[in-house]
C-alpha positions in Angstrom: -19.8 -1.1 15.4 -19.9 -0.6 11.4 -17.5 2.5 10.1 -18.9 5.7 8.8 -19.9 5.9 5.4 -17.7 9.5 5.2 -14.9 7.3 6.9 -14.9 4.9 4.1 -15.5 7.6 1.4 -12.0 9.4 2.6 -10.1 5.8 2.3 -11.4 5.5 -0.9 -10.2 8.9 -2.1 -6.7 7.8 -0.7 -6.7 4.6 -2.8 -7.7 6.8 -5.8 -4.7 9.4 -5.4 -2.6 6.1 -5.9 -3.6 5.9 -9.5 -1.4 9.6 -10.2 1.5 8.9 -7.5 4.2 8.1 -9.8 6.8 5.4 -8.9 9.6 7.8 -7.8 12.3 5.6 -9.6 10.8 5.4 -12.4 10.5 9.2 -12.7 14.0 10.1 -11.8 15.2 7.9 -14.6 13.2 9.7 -17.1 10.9 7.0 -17.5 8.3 8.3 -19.9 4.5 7.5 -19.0 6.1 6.1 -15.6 4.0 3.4 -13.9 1.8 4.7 -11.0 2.0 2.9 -7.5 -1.8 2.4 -8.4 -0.3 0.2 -11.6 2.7 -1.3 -9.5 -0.1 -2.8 -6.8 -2.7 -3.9 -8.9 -0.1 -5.5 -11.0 1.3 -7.5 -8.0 -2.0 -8.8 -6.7 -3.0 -10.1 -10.5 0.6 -11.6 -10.5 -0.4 -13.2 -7.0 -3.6 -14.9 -8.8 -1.0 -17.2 -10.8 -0.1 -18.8 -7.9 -0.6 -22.6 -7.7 -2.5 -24.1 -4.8 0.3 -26.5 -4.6 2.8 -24.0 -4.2 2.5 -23.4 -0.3 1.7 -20.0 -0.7 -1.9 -18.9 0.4 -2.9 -17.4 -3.1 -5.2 -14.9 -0.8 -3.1 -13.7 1.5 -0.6 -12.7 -1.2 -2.8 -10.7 -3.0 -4.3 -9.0 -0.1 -0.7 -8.2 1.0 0.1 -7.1 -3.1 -2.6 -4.4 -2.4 -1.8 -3.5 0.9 2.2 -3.3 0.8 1.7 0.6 -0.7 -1.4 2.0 0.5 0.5 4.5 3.0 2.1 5.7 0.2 -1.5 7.6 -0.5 -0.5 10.4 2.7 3.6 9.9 2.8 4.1 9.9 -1.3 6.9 7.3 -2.9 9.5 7.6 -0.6 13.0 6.7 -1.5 16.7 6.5 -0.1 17.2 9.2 -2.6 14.9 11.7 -1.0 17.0 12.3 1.8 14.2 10.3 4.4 16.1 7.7 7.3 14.9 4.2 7.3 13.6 5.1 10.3 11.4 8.4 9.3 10.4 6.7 6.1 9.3 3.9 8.7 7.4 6.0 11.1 5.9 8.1 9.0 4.1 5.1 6.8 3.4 3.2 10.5 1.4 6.6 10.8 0.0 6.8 7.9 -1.2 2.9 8.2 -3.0 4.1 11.7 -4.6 6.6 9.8 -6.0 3.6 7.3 -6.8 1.5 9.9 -9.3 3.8 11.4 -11.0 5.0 8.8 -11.7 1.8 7.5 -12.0 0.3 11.3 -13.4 -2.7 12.6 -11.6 -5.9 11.8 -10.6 -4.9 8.4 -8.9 -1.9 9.8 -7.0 -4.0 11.5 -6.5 -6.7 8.8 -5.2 -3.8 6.8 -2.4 -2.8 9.3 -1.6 -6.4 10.0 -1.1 -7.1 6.0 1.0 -4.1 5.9 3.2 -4.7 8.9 3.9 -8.7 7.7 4.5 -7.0 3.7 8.2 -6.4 5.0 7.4 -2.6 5.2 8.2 -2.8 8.8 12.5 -3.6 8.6 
């Protein structure tokens, strides 16, 4: 069963509100023109294409898991030990928001998504 197009439209519009969620630390140090978690992930993942194939690292894998490591971060915001959030809210509430993902882009690739994001270390 394919996902509907207003499904994927709606995951797209989370991935855009990435590109004007400021890193938190960077704006509580009065970064100016902070980086956006938009920046931070795209970043990673073309930092992930130097990786040599005889490294032992699967080049792939770390960049899929460079874009996915923040996506929940589109519904839950930057979260940070500063913001007065327990490991374990901060965890439940970006599990949630990962669900969320996962079914609007559904499918295998839902699930891919949610998989990446649990093995990204975003999970304790």
């Amino acid at each position: 069963m394919s996902t509907k197009p207003s499904k994927i439209f709606e995951f797209m519009l989370l991935m855009g509100k990435l590109k004007s969620t400021q890193r938190t630390g960077w704006v509580r140090r009065g970064v100016k023109h902070p980086e956006s978690v938009a920046d931070h992930m795209y970043r990673m993942a073309a930092m992930s294409m130097t990786i040599e194939p005889h490294s032992g690292l699967s080049k792939d894998k770390c960049i899929k898991l460079a874009l996915v490591h923040d996506m929940a971060e589109s519904i839950t915001g930057d979260l940070t030990p500063h913001d007065g959030v327990s490991k374990e809210e901060k965890h439940r509430r970006e599990a949630a928001s990962m669900r969320h993902i996962e079914g609007l882009v559904g499918g295998d690739s839902g699930l891919e998504i949610y998989n990446l994001w649990l093995v990204s270390g975003n999970n304790f």
